[in-house]
C-alpha positions as a Python dict, from the first residue, in 0.01 Angstrom:
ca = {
    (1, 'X'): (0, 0, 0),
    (2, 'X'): (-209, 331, -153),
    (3, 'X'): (-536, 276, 80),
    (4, 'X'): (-719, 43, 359),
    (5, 'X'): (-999, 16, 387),
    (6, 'X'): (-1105, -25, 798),
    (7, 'X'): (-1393, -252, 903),
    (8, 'X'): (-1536, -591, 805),
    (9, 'X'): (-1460, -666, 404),
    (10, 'X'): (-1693, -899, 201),
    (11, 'X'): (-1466, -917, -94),
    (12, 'X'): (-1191, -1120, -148),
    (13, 'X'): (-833, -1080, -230),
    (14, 'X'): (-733, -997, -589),
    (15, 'X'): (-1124, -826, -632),
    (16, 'X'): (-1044, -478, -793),
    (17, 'X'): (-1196, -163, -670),
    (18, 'X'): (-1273, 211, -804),
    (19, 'X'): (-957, 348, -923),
    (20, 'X'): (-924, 723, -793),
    (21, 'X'): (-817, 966, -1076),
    (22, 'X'): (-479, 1058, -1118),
    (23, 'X'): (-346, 733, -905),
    (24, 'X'): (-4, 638, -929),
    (25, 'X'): (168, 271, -925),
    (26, 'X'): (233, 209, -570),
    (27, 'X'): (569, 50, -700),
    (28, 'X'): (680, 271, -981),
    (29, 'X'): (623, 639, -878),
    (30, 'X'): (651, 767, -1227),
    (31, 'X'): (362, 526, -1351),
    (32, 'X'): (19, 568, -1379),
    (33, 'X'): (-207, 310, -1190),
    (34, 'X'): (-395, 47, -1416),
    (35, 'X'): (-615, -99, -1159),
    (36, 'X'): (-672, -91, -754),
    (37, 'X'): (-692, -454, -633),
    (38, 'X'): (-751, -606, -320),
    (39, 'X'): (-483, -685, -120),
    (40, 'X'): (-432, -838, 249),
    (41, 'X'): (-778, -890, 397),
    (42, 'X'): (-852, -970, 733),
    (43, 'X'): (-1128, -967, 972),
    (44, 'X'): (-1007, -587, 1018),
    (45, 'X'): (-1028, -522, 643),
    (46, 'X'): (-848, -488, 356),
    (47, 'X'): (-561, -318, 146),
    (48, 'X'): (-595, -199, -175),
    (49, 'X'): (-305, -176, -418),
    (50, 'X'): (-295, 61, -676),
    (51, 'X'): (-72, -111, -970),
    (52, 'X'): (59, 1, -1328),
    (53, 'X'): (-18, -260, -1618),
    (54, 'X'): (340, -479, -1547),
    (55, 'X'): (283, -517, -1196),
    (56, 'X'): (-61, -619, -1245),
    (57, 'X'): (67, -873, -1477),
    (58, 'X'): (288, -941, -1230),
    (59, 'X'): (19, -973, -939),
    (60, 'X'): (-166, -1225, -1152),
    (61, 'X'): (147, -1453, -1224),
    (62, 'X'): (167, -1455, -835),
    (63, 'X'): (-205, -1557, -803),
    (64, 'X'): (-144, -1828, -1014),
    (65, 'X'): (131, -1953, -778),
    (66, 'X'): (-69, -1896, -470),
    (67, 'X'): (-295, -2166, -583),
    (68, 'X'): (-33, -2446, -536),
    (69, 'X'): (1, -2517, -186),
    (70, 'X'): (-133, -2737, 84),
    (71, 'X'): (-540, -2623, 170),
    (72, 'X'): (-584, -2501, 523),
    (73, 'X'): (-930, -2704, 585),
    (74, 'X'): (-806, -3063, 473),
    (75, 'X'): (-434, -2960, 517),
    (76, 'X'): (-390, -3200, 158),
    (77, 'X'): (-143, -3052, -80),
    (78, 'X'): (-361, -2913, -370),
    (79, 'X'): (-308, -2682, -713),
    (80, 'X'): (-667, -2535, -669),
    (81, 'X'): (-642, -2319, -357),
    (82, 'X'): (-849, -2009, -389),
    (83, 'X'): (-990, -1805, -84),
    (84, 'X'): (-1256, -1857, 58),
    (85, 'X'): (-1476, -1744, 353),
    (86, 'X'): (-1681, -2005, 598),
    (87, 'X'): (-2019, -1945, 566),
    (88, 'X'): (-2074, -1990, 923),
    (89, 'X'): (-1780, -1738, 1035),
    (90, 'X'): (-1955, -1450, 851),
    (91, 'X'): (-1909, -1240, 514),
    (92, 'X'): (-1630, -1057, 676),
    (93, 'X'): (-1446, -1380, 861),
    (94, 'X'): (-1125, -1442, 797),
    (95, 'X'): (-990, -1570, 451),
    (96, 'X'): (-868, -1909, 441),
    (97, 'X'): (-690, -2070, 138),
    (98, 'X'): (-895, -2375, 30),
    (99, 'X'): (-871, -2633, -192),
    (100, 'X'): (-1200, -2721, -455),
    (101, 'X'): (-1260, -3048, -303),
    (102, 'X'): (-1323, -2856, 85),
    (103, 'X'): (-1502, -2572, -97),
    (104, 'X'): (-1767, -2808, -337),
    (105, 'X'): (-1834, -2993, 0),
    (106, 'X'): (-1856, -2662, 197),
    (107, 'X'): (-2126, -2546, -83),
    (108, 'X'): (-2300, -2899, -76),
    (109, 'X'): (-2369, -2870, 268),
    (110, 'X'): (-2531, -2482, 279),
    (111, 'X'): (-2726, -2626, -49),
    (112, 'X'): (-2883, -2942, 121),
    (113, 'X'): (-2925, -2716, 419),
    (114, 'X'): (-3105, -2404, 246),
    (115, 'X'): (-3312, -2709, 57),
    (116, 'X'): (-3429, -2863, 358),
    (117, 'X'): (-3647, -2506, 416),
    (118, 'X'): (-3859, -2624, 116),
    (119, 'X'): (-4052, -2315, -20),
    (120, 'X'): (-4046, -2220, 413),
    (121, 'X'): (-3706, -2013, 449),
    (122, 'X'): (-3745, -2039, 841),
    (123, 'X'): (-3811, -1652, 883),
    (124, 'X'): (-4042, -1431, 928),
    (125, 'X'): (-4122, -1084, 697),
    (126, 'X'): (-4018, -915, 989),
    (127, 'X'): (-3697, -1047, 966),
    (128, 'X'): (-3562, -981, 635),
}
């Protein structure tokens, strides 16, 4: 792990971030990074990887596998997981893996709600 980042974390992980000059491959010493990604997130934040161009292939090969598994909503086995945040647990809430079913229903739901508001979005200008 190069960096953490402390504090609540609206990005998800595998979201890349500013690479700092002169980083080196947290793996290979002798490497020069290719790309900082997001790591481990939590409601505590996040860690940021920086990664030469084989272990970022190597990174995405392991997202790819990551998305077979059972969902943590619906607890169905599913080869669509992807992480996801609740809407009502916040931007920085904790990351659950989620299959596309949970997470279409999840964003039906804060549609029909947000449509139900008409052209009124239930606040005042005070509150924006």
């Amino acid at each position: 792990m190069s960096d953490y980042h402390a504090g609540p974390t609206s990005t998800l992980p595998g979201s890349r971030a500013a690479l700092p000059d002169g980083a080196m491959c947290d793996e290979h010493e002798d490497r020069p990074a290719a790309a900082r990604v997001q790591g481990e997130t939590d409601s505590f934040g996040c860690e940021y990887l920086d990664l030469c161009a084989e272990c970022l292939d190597g990174v995405h090969v392991d997202r790819l596998a990551a998305r077979i598994g059972k969902c943590e909503w619906c607890k169905k086995d599913a080869t669509d997981l992807a992480e996801t945040r609740d809407y009502e647990e916040g931007l920085s809430g904790p990351v659950y893996r989620v299959c596309g079913a949970c997470r279409r229903r999840m964003n039906d739901r804060a549609a029909e709600e947000l449509s139900s508001y008409g052209d009124d979005p239930g606040w005042t200008e005070d509150e924006r």
